[in-house]
N, C-alpha and C positions, 0 to 999 in steps of 0.2 A: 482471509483473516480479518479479524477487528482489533476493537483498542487493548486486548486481553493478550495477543500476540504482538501488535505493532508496539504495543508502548511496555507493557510491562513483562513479558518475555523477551522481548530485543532489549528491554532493560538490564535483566537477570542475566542475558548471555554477553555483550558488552562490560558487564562490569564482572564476571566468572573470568573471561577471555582474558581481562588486566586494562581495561580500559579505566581511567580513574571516575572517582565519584563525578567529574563535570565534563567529563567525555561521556559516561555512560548515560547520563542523564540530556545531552544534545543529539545522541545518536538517536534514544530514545523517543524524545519530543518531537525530532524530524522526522523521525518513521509515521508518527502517529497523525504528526500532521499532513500528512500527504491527502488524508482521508478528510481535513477541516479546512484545507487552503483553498477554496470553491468561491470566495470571492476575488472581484479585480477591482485594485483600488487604484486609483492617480491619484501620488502625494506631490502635492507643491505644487497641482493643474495651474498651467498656462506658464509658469516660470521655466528659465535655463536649465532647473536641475531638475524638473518633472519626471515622476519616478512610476512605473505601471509594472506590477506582478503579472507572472503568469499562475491559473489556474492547475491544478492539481487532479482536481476533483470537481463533479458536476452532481445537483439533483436533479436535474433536468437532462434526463436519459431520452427526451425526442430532440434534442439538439440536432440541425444539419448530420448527416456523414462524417463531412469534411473535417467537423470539428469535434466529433465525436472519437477520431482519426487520433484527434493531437492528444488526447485524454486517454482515454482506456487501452489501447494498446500499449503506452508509452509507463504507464503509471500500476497498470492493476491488471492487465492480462495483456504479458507478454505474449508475442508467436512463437511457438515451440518449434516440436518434431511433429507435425499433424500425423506422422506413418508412424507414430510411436503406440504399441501395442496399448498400454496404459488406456488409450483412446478409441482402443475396437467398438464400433454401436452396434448394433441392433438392424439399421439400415444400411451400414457398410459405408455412411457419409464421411469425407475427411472438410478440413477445412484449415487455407493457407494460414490462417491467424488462430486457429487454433489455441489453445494454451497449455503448454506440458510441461511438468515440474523439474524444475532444475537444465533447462533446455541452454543450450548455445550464446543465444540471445543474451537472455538470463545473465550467463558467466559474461559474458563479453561486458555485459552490462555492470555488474557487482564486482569484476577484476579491475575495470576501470577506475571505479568510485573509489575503492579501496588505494589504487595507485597514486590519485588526485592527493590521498591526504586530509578530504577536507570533509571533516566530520558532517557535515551536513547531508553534502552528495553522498555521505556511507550509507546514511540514516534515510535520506531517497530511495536510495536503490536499493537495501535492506527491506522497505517496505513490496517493492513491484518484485524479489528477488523471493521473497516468501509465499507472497501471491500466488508464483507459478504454481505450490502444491495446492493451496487451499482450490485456486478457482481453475484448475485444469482440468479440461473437456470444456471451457466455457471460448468463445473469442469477445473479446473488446468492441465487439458490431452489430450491428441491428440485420441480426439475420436467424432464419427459421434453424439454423442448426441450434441456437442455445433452448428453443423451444421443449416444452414439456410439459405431457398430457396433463389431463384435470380442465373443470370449468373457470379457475381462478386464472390460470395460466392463459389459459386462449385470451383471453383479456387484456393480459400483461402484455408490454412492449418485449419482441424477442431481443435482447440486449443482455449481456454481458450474463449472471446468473438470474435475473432477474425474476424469469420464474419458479427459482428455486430458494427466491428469498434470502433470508440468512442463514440457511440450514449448510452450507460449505464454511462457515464461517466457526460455526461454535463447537468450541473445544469439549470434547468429550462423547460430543453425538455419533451417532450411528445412523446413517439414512440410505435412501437406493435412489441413486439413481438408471430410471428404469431404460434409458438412452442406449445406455453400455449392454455387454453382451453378460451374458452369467455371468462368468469369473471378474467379472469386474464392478457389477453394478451395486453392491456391497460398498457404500462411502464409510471410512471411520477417520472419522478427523482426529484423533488422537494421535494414531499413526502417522498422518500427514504432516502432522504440525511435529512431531519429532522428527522425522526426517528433513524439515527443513529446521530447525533448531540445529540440527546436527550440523547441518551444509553451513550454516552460516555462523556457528562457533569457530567450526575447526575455520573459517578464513579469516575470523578475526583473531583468532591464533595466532595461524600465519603469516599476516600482517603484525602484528607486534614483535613479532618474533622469527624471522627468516630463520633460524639456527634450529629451531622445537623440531623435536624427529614426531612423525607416526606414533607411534609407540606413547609417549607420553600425553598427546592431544586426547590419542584413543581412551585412556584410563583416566583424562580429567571428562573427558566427554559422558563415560560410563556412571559420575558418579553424578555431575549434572543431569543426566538423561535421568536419571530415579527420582532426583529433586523434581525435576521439571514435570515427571508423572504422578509424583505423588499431589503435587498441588491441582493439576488438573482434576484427579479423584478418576473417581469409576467412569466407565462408559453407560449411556443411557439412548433409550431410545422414545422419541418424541417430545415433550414440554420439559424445558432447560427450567430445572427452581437450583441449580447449583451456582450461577453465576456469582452471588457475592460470597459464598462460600471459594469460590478461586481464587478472587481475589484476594481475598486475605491472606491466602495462602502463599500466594503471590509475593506478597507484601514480607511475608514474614520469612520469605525467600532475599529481599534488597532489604532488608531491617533501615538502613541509612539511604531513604532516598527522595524525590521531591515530588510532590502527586502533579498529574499534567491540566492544566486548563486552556483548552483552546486560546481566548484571549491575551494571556499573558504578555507573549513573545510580540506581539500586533501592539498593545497597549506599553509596553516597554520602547517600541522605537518611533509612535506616530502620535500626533496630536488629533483629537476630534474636536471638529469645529461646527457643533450643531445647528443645522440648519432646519433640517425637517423632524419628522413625530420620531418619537422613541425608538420604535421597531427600523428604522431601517440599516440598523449600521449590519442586522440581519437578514437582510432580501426580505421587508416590510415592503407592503402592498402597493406602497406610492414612493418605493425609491428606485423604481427603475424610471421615474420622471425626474428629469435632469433639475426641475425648477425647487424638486424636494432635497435635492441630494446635500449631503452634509459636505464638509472639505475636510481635508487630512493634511496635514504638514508633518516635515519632517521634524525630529527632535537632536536638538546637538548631538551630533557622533552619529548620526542613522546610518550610515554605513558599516558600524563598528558594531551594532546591534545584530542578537539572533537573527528578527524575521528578516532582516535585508541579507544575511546569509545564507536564510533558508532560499530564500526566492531566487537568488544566484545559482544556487546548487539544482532549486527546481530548472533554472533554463538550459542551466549544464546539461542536465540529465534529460532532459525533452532532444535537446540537440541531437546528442549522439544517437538516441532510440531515434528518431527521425532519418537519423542517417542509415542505420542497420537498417531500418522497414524499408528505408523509398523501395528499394526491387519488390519489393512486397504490393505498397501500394500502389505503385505502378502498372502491377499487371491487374489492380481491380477496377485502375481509372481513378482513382481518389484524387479531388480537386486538386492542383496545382504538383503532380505529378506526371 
């Protein structure tokens, strides 16, 4: 999935579910940012209260194993059912990390978040819990099972979809992956993404509401699932010109809601104190030299702040997936296992 799903479909289902306008709009902005939180900052370096985020997300897909471990797995492709049909190839390969939609993992992971309370970690695991459909048949690891023919491919780092670009991601396409056996190698991300739209309505439902029977989820579910198609629009197959056509459709789906800007939540709880050229508060070419780096402090209340919520709920959520993997990464040897 991308910002089309993470931020403004988890918007529209969040606020449909009964979450209010500043619930649906933090669930929202957490999901999305899972896919922007790629830097690691030290606020207040060398002080008592020195504060370091964890990463969420990486552009840098030749990263270590090990650390590649703490990311993709944990964030954007969960380990499923690898013996889940959904997954038959072509070759007959499985693989323990796998990714399969709506998997074990997955719920253990998304039941949690939800039990926590804490809008952020909803909005975390809402994003890796949606993932399952979009990027399943792919694993979170630099291995020749995510591999796929073509000259561009062979080039590409076998990693996560990578050689399949963003074509799992966008709504309304239709593509093959050639991996899978017949019956399966037919992608329609339309379908994907309503199926997990659906999974993750009905628990926030659920969550709001312990007492809501079946029966009534399923008939608000049936009239969201039209909306939610209709904005998407038609199925297409090869070069996306519908995107901002979505969105607006989108938009006129949340009539009352707040557009997302990466910066905001970062620039709302932390002071910049620049020290080096313009470009690096975005991995500029000379800020990974310490002598350019700019300094961050915290802003009264930083703790009382989104991003320091958000970065909470991130390490929440790394922990427990840490925890469910170790048997996993144990038996591949993954450093400090």
């Amino acid at each position: 999935m991308d910002y089309e799903f993470h931020y403004y479909i988890t918007y529209i289902l969040a606020k449909r579910a009964g979450f209010d306008y500043a619930d649906s709009y933090t669930i929202a902005y957490s999901s999305q940012y899972v896919d922007d939180n790629c830097l690691i900052f030290t606020i207040n370096e060398g002080k008592s209260d020195e504060y370091k985020n964890h990463i969420s997300q990486t552009m840098n897909i030749l990263k270590p194993k090990s650390k590649l471990m703490r990311i993709y797995p944990c964030f954007h492709f969960v380990p499923g059912e690898y013996e889940n049909d959904l997954a038959r190839r072509k070759d007959g390969k499985m693989h323990i990390l796998n990714t399969t939609p709506n998997s074990k993992n997955a719920n253990i992971l998304m039941d949690n978040a939800l039990s926590t309370g804490d809008l952020y970690r909803i909005g975390v695991t809402t994003h890796c819990y949606a993932d399952t459909w979009a990027h399943q048949n792919f694993a979170g690891y630099f291995d020749y099972f995510n591999g796929m023919g073509g000259l561009f491919e062979k080039i590409t780092p076998d990693i996560g979809h990578a050689d399949a670009q963003h074509l799992p991601d966008i709504p309304g396409l239709v593509w093959g992956d050639e991996r899978l056996v017949s019956r399966n190698k037919e992608v329609n991300n339309t379908k994907r993404i309503i199926e997990a739209a659906e999974n993750i309505f009905k628990k926030y439902k659920s969550y709001l509401n312990r007492n809501v029977d079946d029966k009534e989820i399923g008939e608000e579910w049936e009239k969201l699932k039209e909306d939610i198609e209709n904005a998407i629009g038609r199925n297409f197959y090869g070069k996306d010109k519908e995107r901002k056509h979505r969105v607006s459709r989108y938009k006129e789906l949340l009539k009352d809601f707040k557009e997302y800007d990466e910066d905001d939540w970062f620039e709302e709880a932390v002071d910049r104190e620049v020290v080096g050229l313009p470009d690096n508060y975005h991995e500029g070419l000379l800020s990974a030299l310490k002598i350019f780096s700019d300094k961050y402090h915290k802003k009264t209340g930083f703790e009382n702040f989104h991003w320091f919520k958000f970065q909470e709920a991130v390490k929440g959520h790394q922990e427990l997936a840490e925890e469910l993997y170790a048997g996993l990464f144990r038996q591949m040897e993954v450093e400090e296992y």
